[in-house]
ChimeraX commands (.cxc) that place a marker at each C-alpha (Angstrom):
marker #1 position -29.54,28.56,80.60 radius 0.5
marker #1 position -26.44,27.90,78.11 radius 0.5
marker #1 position -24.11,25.01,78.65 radius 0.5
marker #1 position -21.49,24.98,80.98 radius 0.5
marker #1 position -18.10,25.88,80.20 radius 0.5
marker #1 position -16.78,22.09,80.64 radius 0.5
marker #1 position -19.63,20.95,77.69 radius 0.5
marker #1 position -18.24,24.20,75.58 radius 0.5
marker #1 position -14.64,22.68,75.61 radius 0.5
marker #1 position -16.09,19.28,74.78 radius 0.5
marker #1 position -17.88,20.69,71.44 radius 0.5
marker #1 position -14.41,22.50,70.58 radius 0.5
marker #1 position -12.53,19.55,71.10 radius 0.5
marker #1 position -15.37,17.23,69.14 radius 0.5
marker #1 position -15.30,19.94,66.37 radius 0.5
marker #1 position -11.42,19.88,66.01 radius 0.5
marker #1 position -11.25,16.11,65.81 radius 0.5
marker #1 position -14.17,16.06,63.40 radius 0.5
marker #1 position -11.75,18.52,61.60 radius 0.5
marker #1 position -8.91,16.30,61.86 radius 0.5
marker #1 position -6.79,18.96,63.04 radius 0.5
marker #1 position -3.60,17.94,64.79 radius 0.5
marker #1 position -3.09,16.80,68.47 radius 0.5
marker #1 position -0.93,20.73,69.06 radius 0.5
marker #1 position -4.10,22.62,67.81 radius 0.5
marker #1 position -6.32,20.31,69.82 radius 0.5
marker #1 position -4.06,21.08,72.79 radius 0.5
marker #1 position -3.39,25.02,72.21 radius 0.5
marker #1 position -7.14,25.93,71.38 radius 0.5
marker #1 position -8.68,23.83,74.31 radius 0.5
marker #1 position -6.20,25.30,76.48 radius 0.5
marker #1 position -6.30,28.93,75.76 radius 0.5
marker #1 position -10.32,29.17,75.58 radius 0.5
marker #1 position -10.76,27.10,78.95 radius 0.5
marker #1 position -8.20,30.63,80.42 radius 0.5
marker #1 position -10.08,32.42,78.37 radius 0.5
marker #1 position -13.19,31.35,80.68 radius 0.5
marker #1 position -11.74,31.12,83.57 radius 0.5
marker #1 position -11.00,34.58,83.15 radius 0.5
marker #1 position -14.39,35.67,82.61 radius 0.5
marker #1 position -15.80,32.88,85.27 radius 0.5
marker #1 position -18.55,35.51,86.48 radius 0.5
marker #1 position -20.07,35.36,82.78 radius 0.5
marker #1 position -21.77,32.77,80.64 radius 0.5
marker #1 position -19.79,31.66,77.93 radius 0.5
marker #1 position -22.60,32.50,75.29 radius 0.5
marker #1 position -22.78,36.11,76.45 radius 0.5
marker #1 position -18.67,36.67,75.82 radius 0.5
marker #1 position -17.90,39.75,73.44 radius 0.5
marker #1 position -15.38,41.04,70.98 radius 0.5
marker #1 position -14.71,43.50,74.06 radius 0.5
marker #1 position -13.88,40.54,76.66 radius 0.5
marker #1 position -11.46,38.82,74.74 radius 0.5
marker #1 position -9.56,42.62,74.09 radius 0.5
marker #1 position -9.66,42.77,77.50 radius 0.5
marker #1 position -8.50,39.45,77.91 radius 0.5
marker #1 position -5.39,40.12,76.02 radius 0.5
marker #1 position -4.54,43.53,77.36 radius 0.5
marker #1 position -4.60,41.49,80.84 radius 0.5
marker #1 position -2.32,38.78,79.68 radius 0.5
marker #1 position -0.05,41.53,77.83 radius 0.5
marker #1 position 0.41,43.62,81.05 radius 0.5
marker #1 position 0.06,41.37,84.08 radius 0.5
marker #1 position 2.03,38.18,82.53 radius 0.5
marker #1 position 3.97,40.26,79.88 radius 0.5
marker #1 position 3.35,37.68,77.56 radius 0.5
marker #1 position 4.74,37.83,73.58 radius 0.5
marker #1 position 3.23,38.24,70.26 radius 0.5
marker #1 position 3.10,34.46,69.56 radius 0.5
marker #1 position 0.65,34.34,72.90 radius 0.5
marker #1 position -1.77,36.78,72.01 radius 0.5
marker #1 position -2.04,35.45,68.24 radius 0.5
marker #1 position -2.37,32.01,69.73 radius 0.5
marker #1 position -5.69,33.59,71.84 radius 0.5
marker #1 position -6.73,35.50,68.63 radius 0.5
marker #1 position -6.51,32.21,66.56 radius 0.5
marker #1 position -8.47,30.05,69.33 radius 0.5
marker #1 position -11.01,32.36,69.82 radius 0.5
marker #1 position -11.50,32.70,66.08 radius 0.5
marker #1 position -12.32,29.50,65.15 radius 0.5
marker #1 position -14.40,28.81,68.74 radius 0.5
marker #1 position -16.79,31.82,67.71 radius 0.5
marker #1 position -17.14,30.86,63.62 radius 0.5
marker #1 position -17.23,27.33,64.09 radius 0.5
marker #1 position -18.12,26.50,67.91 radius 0.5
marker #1 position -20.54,28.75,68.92 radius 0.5
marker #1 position -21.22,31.23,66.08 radius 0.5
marker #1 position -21.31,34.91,67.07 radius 0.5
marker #1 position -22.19,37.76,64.64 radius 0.5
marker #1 position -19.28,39.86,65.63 radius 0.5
marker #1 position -15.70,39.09,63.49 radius 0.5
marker #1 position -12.29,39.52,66.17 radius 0.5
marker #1 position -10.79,42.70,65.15 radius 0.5
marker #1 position -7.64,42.53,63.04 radius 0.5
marker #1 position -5.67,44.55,65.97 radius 0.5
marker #1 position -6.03,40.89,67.98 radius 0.5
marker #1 position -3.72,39.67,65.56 radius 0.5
marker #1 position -0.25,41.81,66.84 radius 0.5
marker #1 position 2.12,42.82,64.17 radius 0.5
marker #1 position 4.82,40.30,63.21 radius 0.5
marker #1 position 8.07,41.42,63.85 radius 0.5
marker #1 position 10.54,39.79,60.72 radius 0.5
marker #1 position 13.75,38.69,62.11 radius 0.5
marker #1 position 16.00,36.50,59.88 radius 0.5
marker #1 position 16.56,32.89,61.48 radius 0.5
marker #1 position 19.63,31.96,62.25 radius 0.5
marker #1 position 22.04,29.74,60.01 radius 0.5
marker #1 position 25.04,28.45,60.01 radius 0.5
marker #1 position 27.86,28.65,57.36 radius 0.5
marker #1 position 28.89,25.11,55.10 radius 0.5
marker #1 position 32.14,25.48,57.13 radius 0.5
marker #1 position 30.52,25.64,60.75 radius 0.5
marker #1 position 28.55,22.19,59.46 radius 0.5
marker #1 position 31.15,20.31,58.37 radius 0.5
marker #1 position 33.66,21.15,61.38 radius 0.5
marker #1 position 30.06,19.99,63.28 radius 0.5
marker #1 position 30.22,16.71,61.61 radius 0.5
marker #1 position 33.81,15.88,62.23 radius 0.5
marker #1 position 33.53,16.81,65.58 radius 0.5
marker #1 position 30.83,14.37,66.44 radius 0.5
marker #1 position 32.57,10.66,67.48 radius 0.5
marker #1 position 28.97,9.04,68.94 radius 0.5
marker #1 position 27.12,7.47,65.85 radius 0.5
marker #1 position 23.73,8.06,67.11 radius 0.5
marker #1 position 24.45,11.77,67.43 radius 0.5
marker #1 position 26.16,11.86,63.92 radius 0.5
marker #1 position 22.77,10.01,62.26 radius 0.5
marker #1 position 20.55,12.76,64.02 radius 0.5
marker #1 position 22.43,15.59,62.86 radius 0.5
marker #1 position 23.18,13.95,59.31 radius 0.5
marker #1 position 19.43,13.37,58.68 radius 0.5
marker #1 position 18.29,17.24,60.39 radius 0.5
marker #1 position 21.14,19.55,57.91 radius 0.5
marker #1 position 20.84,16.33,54.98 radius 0.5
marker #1 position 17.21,16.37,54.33 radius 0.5
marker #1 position 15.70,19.56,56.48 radius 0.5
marker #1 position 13.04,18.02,58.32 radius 0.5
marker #1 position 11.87,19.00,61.62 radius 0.5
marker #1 position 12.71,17.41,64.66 radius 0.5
marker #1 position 9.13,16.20,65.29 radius 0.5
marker #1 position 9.29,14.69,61.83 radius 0.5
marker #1 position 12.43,12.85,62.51 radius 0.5
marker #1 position 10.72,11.71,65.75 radius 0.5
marker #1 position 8.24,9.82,63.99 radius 0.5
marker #1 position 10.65,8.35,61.32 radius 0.5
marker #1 position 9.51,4.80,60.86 radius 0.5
marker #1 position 12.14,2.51,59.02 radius 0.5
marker #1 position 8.74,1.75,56.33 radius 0.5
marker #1 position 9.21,5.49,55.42 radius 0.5
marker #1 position 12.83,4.87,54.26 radius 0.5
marker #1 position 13.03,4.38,50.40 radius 0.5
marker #1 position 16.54,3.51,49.67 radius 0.5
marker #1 position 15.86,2.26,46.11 radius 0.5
marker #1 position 14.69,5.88,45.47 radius 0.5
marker #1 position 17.29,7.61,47.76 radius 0.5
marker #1 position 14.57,9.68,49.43 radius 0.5
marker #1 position 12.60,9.87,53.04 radius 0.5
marker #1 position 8.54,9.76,53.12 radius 0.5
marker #1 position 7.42,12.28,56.18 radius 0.5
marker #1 position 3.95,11.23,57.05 radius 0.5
marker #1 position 1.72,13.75,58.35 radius 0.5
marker #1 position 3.95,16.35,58.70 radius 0.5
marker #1 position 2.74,20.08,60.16 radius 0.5
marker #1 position -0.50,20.62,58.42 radius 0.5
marker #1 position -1.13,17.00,58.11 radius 0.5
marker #1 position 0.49,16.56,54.88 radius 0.5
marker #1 position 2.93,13.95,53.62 radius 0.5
marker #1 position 5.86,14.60,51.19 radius 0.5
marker #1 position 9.14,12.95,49.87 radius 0.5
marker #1 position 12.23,14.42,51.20 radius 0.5
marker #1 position 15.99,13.77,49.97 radius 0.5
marker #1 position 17.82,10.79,51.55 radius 0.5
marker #1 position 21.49,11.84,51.25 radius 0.5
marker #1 position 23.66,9.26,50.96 radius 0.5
marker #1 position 26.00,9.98,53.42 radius 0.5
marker #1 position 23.17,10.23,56.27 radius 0.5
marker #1 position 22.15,6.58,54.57 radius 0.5
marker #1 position 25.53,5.70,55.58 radius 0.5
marker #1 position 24.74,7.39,59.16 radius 0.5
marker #1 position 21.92,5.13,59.66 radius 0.5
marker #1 position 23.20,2.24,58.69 radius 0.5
marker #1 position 26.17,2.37,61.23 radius 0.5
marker #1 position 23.24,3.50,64.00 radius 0.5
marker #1 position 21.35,0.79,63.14 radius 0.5
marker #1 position 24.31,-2.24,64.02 radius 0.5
marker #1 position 25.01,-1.45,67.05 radius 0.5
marker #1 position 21.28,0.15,68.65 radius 0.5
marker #1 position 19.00,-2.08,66.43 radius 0.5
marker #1 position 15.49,-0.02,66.62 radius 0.5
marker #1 position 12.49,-2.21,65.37 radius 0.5
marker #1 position 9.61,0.41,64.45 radius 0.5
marker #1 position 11.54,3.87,64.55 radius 0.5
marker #1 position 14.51,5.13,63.85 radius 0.5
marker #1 position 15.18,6.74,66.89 radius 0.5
marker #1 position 13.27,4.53,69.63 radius 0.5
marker #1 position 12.95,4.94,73.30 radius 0.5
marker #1 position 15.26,3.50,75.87 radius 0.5
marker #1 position 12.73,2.94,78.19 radius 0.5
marker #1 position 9.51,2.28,76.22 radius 0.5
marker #1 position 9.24,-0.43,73.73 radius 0.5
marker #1 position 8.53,0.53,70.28 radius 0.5
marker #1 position 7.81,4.23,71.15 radius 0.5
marker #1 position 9.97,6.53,69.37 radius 0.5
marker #1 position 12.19,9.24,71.00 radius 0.5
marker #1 position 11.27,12.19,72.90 radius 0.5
marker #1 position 11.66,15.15,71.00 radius 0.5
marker #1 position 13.04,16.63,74.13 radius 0.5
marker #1 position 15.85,13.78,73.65 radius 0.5
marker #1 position 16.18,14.23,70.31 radius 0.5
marker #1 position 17.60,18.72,70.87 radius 0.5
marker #1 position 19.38,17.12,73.74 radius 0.5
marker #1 position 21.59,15.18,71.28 radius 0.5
marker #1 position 21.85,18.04,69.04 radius 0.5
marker #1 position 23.08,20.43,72.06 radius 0.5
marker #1 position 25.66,17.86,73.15 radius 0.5
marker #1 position 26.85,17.76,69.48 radius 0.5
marker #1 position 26.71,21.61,69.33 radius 0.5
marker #1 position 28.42,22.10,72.53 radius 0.5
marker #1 position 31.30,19.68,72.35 radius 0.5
marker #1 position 32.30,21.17,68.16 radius 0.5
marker #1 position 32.27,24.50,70.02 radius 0.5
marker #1 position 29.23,26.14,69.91 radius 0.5
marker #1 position 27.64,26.44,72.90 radius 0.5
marker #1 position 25.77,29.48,73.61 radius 0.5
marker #1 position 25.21,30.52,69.56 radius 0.5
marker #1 position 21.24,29.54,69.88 radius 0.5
marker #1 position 22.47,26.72,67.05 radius 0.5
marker #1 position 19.65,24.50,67.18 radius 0.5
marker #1 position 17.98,20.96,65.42 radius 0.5
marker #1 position 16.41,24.13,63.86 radius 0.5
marker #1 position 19.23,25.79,62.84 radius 0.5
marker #1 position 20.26,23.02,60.75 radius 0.5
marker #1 position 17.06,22.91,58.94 radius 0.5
marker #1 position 17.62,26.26,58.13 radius 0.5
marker #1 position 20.87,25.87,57.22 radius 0.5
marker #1 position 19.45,23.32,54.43 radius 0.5
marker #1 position 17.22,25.64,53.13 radius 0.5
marker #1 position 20.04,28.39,52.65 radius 0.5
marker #1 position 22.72,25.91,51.67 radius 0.5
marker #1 position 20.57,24.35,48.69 radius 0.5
marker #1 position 19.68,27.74,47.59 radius 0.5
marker #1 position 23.93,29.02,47.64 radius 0.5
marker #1 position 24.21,25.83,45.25 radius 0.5
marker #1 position 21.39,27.14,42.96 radius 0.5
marker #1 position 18.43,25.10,44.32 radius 0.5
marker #1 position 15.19,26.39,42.58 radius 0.5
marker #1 position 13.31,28.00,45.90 radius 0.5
marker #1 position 10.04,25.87,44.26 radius 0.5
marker #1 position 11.93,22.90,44.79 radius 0.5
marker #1 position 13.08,24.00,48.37 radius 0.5
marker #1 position 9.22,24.84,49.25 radius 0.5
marker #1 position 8.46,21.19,48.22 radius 0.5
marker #1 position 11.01,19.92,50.03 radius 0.5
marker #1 position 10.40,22.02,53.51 radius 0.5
marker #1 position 7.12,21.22,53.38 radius 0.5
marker #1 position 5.97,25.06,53.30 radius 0.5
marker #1 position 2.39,25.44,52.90 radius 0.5
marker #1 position 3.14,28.85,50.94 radius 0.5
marker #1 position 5.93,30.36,49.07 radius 0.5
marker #1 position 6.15,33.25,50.98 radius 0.5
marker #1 position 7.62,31.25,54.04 radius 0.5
marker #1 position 10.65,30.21,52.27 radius 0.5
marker #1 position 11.38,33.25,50.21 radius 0.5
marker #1 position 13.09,34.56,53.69 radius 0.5
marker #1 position 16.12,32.05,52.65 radius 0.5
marker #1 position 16.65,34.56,49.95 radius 0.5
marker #1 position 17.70,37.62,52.33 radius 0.5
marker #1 position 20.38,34.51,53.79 radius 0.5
marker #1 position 21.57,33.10,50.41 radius 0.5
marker #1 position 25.17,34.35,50.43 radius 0.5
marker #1 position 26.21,33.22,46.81 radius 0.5
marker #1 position 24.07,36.41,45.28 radius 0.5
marker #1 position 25.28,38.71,47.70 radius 0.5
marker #1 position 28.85,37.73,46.91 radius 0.5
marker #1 position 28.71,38.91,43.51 radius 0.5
marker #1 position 27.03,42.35,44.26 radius 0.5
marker #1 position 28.47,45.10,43.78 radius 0.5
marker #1 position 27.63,48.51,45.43 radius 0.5
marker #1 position 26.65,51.19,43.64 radius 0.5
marker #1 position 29.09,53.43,45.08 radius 0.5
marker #1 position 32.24,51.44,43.86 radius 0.5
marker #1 position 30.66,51.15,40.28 radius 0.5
marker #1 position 30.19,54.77,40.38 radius 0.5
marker #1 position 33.80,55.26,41.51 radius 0.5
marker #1 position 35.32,52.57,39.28 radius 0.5
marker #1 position 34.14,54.97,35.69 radius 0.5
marker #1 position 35.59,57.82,37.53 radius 0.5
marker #1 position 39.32,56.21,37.98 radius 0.5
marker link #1:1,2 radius 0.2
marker link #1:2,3 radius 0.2
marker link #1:3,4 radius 0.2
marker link #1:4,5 radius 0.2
marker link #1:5,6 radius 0.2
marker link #1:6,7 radius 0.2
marker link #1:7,8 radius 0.2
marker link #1:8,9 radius 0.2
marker link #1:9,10 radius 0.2
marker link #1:10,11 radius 0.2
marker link #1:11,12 radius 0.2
marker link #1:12,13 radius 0.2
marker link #1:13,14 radius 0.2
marker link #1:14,15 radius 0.2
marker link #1:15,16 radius 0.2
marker link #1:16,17 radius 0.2
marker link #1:17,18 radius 0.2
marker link #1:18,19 radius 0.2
marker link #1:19,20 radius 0.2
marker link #1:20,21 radius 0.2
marker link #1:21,22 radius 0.2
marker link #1:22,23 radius 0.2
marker link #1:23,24 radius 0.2
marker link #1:24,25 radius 0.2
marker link #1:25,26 radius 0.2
marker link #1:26,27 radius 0.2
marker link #1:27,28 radius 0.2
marker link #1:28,29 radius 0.2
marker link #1:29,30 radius 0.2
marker link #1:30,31 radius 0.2
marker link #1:31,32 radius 0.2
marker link #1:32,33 radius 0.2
marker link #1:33,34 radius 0.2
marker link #1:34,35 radius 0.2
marker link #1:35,36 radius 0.2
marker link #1:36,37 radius 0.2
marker link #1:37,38 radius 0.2
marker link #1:38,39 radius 0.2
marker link #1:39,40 radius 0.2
marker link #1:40,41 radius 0.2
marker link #1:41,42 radius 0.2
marker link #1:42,43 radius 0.2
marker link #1:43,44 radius 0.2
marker link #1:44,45 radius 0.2
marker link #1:45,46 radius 0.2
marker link #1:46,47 radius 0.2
marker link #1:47,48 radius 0.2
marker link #1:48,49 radius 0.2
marker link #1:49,50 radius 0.2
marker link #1:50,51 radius 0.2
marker link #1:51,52 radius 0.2
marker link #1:52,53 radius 0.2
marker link #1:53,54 radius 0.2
marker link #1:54,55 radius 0.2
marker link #1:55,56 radius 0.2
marker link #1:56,57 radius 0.2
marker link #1:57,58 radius 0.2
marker link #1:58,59 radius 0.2
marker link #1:59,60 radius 0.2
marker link #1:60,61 radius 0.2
marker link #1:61,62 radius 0.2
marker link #1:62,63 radius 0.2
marker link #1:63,64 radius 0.2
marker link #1:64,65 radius 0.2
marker link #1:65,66 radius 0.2
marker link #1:66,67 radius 0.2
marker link #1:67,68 radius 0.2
marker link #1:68,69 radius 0.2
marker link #1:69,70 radius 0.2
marker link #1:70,71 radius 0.2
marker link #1:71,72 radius 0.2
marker link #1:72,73 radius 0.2
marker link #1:73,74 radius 0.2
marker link #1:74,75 radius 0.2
marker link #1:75,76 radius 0.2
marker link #1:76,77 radius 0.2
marker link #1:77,78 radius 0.2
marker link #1:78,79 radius 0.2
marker link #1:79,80 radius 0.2
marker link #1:80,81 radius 0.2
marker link #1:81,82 radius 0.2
marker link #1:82,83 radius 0.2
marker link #1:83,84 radius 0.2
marker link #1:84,85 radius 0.2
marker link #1:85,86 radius 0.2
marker link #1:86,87 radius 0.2
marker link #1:87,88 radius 0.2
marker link #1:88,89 radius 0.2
marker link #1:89,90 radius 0.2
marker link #1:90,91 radius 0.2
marker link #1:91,92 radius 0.2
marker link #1:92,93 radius 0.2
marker link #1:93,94 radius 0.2
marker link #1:94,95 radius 0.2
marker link #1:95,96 radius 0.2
marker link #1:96,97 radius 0.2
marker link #1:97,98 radius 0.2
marker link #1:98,99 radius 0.2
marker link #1:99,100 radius 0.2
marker link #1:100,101 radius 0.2
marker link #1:101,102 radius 0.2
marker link #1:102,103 radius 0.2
marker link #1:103,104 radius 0.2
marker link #1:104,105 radius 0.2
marker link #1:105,106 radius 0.2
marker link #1:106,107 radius 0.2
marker link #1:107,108 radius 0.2
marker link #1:108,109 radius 0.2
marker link #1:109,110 radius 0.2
marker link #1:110,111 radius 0.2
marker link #1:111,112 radius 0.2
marker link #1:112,113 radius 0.2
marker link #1:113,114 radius 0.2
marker link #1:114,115 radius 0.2
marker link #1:115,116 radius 0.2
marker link #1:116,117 radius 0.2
marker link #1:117,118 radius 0.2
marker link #1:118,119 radius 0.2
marker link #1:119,120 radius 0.2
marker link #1:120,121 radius 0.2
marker link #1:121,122 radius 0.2
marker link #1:122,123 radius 0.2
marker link #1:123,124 radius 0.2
marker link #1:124,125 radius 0.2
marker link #1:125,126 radius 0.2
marker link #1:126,127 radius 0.2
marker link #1:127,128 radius 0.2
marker link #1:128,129 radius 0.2
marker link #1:129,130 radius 0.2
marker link #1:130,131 radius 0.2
marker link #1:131,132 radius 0.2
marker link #1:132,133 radius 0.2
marker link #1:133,134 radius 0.2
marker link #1:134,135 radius 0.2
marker link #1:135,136 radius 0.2
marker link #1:136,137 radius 0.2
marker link #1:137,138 radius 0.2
marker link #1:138,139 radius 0.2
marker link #1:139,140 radius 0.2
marker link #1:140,141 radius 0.2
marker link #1:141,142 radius 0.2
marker link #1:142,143 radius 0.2
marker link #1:143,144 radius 0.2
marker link #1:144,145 radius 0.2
marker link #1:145,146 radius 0.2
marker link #1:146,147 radius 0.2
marker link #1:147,148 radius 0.2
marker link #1:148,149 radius 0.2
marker link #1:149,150 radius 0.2
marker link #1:150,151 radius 0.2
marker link #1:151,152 radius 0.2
marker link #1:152,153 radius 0.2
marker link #1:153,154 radius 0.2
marker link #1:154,155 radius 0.2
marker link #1:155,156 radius 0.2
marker link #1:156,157 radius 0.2
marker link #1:157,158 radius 0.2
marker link #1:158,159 radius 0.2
marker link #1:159,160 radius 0.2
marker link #1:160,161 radius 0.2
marker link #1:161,162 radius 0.2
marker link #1:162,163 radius 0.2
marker link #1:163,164 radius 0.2
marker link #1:164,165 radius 0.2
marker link #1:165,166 radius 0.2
marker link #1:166,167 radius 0.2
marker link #1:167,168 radius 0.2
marker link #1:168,169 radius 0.2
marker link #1:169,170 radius 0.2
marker link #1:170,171 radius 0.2
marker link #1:171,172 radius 0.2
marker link #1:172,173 radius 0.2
marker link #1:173,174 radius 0.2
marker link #1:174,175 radius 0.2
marker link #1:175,176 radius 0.2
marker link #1:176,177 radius 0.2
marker link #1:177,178 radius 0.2
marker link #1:178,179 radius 0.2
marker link #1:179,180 radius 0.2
marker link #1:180,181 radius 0.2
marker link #1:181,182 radius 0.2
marker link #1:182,183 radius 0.2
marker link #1:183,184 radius 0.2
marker link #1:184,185 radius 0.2
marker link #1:185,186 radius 0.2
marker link #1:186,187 radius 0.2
marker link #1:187,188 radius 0.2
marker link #1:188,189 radius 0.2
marker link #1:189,190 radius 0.2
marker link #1:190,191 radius 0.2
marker link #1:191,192 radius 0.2
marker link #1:192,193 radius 0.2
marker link #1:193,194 radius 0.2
marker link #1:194,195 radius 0.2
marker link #1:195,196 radius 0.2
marker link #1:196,197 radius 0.2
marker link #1:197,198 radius 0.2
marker link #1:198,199 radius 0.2
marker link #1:199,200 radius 0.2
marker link #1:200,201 radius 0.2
marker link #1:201,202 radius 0.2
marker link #1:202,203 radius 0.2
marker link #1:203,204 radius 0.2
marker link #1:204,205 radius 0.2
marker link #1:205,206 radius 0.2
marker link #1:206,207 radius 0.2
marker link #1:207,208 radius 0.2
marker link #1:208,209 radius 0.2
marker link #1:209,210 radius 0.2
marker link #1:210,211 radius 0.2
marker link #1:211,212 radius 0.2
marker link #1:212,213 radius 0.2
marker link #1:213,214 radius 0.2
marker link #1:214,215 radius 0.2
marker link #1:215,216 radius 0.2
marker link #1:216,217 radius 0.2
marker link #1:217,218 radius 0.2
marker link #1:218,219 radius 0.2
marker link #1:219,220 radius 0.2
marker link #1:220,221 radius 0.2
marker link #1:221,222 radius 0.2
marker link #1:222,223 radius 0.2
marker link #1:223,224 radius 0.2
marker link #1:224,225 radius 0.2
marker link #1:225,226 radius 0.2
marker link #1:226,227 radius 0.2
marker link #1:227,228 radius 0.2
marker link #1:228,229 radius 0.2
marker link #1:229,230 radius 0.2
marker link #1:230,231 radius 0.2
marker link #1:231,232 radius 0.2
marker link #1:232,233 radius 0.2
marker link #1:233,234 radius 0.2
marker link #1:234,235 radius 0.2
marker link #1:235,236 radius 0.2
marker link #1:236,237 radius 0.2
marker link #1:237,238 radius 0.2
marker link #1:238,239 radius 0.2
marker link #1:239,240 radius 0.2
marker link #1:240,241 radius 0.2
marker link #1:241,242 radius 0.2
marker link #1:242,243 radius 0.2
marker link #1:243,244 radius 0.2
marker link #1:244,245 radius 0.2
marker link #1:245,246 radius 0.2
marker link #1:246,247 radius 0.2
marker link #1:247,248 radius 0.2
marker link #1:248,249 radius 0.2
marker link #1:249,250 radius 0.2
marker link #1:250,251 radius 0.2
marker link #1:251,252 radius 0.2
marker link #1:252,253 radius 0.2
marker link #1:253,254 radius 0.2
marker link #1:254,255 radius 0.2
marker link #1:255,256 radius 0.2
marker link #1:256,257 radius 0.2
marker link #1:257,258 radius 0.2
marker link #1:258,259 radius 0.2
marker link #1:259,260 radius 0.2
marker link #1:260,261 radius 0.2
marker link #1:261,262 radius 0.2
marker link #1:262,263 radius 0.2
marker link #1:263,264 radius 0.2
marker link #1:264,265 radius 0.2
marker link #1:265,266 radius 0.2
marker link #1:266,267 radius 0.2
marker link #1:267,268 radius 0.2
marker link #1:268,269 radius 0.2
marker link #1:269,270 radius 0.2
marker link #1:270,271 radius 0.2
marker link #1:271,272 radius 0.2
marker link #1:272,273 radius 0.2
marker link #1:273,274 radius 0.2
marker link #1:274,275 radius 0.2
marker link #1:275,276 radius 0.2
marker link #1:276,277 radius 0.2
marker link #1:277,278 radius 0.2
marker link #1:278,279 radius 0.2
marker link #1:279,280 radius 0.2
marker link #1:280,281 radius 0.2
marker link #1:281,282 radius 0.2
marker link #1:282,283 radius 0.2
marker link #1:283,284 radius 0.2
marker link #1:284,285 radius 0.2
marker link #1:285,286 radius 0.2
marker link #1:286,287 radius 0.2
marker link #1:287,288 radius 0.2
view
């Protein structure tokens, strides 16, 4: 007799800290293969095929209506359960892995930012959304900001650990030095930059953090136009590019594990497209 599912998840979770993946893929695959056998309860988790976890997803597709991003979470869990878990000879069809669909993320223009900015009157608010659009890190990065990470000798940020476990420098603007200095007189945070109110030493929920950034949004005006702390970082990327960033540099600086990832800022940079010209009106123009 095989082991139990319980033991299973213990072995995935052992191999994924052995792997020193990070505590969301720890918490996604544990949770979507202990569904995953749940769902098949009546069957031993050794004699699961490439057939049960198709029907798996069909189920969750039809009966919860679930998204793409769900069923490619499943595919990806399942993946590395069955390679490096419990090794099965069969290899999870590429049709578990749905179709992408490309949608440009949203961004907002230099003027929308800077009416942002002067609309904000709270310092804490204005250091937030100062250090988000000034140096494009993610909100979870900016929730474990440490003041140690702040070079201001070099005018730049280091982000330990960020997504893929990987540290890099990022710009320190000197306005959002500025920012943080003001934040730091009057709310005095000993280990992170943006600490708990209720827990000692503990930074910010990231929860608290996109609350700050909808309050800012809302009261310049812009409630309701999806502008999130992820807006801004997009904004960065498309900004830096409009002021003729090298897109290598802007990789570096994101944090993008590959260059295709970033290249999407070029389909948003609107200093190129302001200087094309349509065919038609050249064609027109000889003809005048």
């Amino acid at each position: 007799m095989g082991l139990n599912q319980l033991e299973w998840l213990t072995k995935l979770h052992n191999t994924l800290t052995m792997g020193n993946y990070g505590k969301g893929t720890l918490r996604n695959y544990n949770m979507e293969m202990r569904l995953l056998f749940q769902y098949h309860h009546r069957k031993e988790v050794e004699d699961i095929t490439a057939e049960d976890i198709t029907q798996y997803i069909l189920f969750i597709k039809t009966a919860h209506g679930v998204g793409r991003a769900k069923c490619r979470s499943v595919a990806q869990s399942c993946a590395f359960f069955f390679r490096h878990v419990m090794p099965k000879p069969f290899v999870l069809p590429s049709k578990m892995y749905p179709r992408k669909a490309f949608v440009l993320p949203q961004v907002m223009t230099q003027v929308q930012v800077k009416h942002l900015l002067g609309s904000i009157e709270d310092i804490r608010q204005y250091a937030v959304i100062s250090l988000l659009y000034g140096t494009g890190i993610r909100i979870g990065e900016l929730k474990n900001l440490k003041f140690s990470d702040i070079e201001r000798a070099n005018n730049r940020l280091l982000i330990r650990q960020g997504k893929g476990q990987k540290d890099r420098y990022v710009l320190l603007p000197h306005l959002a030095l500025k920012a943080i200095e003001n934040y730091y007189r009057v709310y005095k945070p000993e280990v992170y930059l943006f600490e708990s109110q209720q827990i000692k030493h503990c930074p910010m929920h990231e929860r608290s953090l996109q609350t700050i950034v909808n309050t800012a949004m809302a009261k310049a005006g812009f409630k309701g136009q999806g502008f999130t702390a992820h807006t801004l970082r997009h904004s960065f990327a498309t900004h830096l590019l409009d002021n003729g960033c090298d897109i290598h540099a802007i990789k570096t600086l994101l944090g993008h594990a590959k260059i295709e990832t970033t290249m999407v800022y070029l389909h948003l940079q609107q200093s190129k497209r302001d200087v094309l010209q349509s065919p038609l009106d050249t064609l027109l123009a000889r003809n005048e």
